[in-house]
N, C-alpha and C positions, 0 to 999 in steps of 0.2 A: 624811481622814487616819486616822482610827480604826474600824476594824470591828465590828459591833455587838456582839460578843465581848470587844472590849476590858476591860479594867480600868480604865480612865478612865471607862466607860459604865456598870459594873456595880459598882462602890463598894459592901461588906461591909454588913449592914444595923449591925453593931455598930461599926461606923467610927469615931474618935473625933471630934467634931465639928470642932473644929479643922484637925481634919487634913484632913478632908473640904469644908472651907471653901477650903482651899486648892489641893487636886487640880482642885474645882472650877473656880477660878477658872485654874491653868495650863490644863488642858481647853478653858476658854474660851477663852484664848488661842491655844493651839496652832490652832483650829478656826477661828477667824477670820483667822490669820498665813497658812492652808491657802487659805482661801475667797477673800481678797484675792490672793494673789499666781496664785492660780490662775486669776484672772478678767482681774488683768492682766496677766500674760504671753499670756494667748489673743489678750483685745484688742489688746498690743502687735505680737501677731504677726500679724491679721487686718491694722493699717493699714499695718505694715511692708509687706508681701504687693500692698495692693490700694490702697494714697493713688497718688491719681492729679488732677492739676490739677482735673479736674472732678468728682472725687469726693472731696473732703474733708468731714472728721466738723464737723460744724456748731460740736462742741464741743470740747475732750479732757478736760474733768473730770472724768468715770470714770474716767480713769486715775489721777489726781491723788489722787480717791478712794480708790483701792485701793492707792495709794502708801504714802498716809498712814496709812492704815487698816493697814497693814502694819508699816509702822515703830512706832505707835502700841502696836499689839498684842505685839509683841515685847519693846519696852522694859516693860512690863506684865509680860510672860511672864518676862523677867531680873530684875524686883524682888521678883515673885513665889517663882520660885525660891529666891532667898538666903532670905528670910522661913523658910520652909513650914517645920514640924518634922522636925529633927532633918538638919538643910541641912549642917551638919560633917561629916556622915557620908557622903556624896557623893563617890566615889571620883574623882580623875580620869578623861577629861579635861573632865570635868563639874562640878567645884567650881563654887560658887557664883561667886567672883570672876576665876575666869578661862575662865567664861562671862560675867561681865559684861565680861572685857578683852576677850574675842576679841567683843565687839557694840556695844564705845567706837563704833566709825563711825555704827552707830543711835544712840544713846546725843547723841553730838551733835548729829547731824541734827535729832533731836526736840528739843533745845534751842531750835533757830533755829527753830524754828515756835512753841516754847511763848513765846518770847518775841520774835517779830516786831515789835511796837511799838516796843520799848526798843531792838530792834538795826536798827530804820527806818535810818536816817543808814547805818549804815555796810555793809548790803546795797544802801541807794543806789547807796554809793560804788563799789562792787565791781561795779554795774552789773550786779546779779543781780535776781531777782522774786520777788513773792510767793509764789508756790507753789511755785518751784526747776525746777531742768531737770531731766526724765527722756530718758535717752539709751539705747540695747539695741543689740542682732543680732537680726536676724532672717533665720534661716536657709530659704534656698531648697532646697536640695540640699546632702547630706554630701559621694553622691561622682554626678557629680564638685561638688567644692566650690564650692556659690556662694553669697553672705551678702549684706544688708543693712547698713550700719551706719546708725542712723536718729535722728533726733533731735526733741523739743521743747522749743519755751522758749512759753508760755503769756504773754497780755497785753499790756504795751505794748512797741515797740520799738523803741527810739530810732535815731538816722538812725546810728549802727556798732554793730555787736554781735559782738565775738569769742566764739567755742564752739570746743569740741573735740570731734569726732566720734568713737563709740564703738568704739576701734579695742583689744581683747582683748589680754593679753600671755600670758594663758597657755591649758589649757584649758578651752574651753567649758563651762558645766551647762546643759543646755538643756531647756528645762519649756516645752511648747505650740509649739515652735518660735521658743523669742525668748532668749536667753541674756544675761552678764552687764548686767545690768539696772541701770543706775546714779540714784541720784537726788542731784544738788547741789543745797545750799544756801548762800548763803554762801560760805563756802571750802572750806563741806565735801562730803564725797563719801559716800555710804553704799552698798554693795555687795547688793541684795536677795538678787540670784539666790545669791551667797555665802552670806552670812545664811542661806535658804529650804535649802541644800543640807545646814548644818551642823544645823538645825533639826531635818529629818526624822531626821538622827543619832542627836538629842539624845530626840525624842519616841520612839523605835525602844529607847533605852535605858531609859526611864521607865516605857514598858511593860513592861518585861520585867523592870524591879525591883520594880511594883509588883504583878506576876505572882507572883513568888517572896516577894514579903512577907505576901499576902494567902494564899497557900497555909500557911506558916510559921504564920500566925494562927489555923488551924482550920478554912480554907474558910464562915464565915458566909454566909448563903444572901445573894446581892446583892438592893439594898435596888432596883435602877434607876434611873430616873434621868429627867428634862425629864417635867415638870407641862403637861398644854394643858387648858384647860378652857371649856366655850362651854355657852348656853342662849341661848332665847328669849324675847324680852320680851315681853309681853302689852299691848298697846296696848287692848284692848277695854273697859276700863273696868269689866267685872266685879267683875275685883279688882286687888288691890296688889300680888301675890305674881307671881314669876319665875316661868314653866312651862319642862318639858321640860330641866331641868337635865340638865347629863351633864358628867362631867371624864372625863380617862383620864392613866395614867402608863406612860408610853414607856419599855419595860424596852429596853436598848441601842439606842433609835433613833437613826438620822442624822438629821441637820440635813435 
């Protein structure tokens, strides 16, 4: 999602700390909201493509994983946001609370997971699952037009199960070939591919605010940014001590 150019990568080295506590952790998130939905729309789009009676995925909790992992991160990325200094000053249509209205469908979704125990009994009742349905398109061809609408429901099934299959009312966003991407829980419904569209929006504006703020400040030379550090341990019994130590710091690296 961020080029190593970026301002989310290269943080002022006089940054105030606060501040930088929390760019980082939006960063975190935008990067993991990027990495999971990126990985499930491929996947959603490869079984769309190619499930075939005698070729089915042994599993689908990579999907599930990167479902969740997605909503997870975003809800993160919205409490985030309102927090960070100086979050008032956030012009539309980027305010703080109506970016948390327009992401209420994530916002619930992650309810019903954080509290699956307590709302056991009555996702019973609703004759819903554990993990929720993810439903998609997956697109064969634009033109001439041919689609998928594709569905799972994960777990046990009991002898009827009505679903709705993934039929779009408006247009398409289509990321890897797999468009509106739906995950239910419960009653509710959460929109990724929506969400993922209005995201890139949102991160597209925060660089470029945080371009013009960091310019305004004096240009501080960036401080970079992701710490790796690894050595060798000495098993020979010589001595006590680490050899061959080395760290390094990744001025704008990618993930």
């Amino acid at each position: 999602m961020f080029e190593p150019n970026s301002p989310f990568l290269n943080l002022p080295a006089n940054l105030d700390r606060k501040q930088a506590f929390y760019l980082d952790g939006i960063r975190h998130a935008f990067e993991i909201i990027d990495y999971a939905f990126t990985r499930l729309s491929s996947g959603l789009n490869e079984i769309g493509k190619n499930h075939l009676e005698t070729n089915r995925p042994t599993s689908y909790v990579s999907y599930y994983l990167d479902a969740w992992a997605f909503v997870d991160a975003l809800d993160r990325l919205v409490a985030l946001w309102k927090l960070q200094p100086a979050a008032n000053t956030i012009p539309d249509p980027w305010k703080p609370d109506k970016l948390k209205e327009r992401m209420r469908h994530i916002r619930d979704i992650r309810n019903v997971s954080d509290h699956l125990a307590q709302r056991a009994d009555q996702i019973i009742s609703k004759n819903s699952t554990a993990l929720g349905e993810l439903s998609w398109i997956t697109v064969i061809s634009l033109e001439p037009p041919e689609m998928k609408s594709c569905f799972i429901r994960p777990g046990f099934l009991p002898s009827s199960v009505k679903f709705q299959m993934n039929i779009p009312k408006q247009n398409l966003f289509i990321t890897n070939g797999a468009g509106n991407i739906l995950l239910k829980a419960h009653t509710y419904t959460a929109n990724l591919s929506e969400a993922y569209q209005q995201l890139i929006d949102l991160a597209q504006y925060a660089e470029a605010s945080l371009k013009s703020a960091f310019k305004m400040q004096g240009g501080s030379k960036p401080i970079g940014g992701d710490l790796f550090a690894i050595c060798d341990l000495d098993f020979s019994g010589e001595n006590n001590s680490l050899t061959k130590a080395s760290s390094g710091r990744a001025k704008g690296a990618r993930r």
